[in-house]
C-alpha positions, 0 to 999 in steps of 0.5 A: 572082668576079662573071665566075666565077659569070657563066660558071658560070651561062652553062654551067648554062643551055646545059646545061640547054636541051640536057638539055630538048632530049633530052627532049623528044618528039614526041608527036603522030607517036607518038600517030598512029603507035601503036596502042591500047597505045601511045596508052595508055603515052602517056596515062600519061606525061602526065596524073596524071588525066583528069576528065569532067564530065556534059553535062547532061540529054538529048543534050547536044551535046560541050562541050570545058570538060567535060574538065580534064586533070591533067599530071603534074609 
């Protein structure tokens, strides 16, 4: 029973790194090959939201802690 289950979980585990592997996409090249609509499409793939924050007062310099991006799940 016990070398059953343990051959069950091994062919679980080997289809589910093959099913990430499908799914998994290059986003970056996608990104830096696409225009403004596929940069878009992109962002709504991946973020629920993009929140940013004010910098302060005046001609605050960029400051990346600003930015809290939500992934989708």
């Amino acid at each position: 029973m016990n070398a059953e289950l343990d051959r069950l979980e091994g062919e679980l585990a080997t289809h589910g790194s093959r099913a990430r592997r499908r799914r998994e996409r290059d986003y970056e090249n996608e990104w830096r090959a696409g225009g403004l609509e596929q940069r878009r499409a992109l962002v709504g793939e991946i973020f629920r939201a993009i929140h940013v924050m004010p910098s302060g007062k005046g001609r605050a310099p960029f400051n990346p802690d600003h930015i809290h991006p939500h992934y989708l799940d």
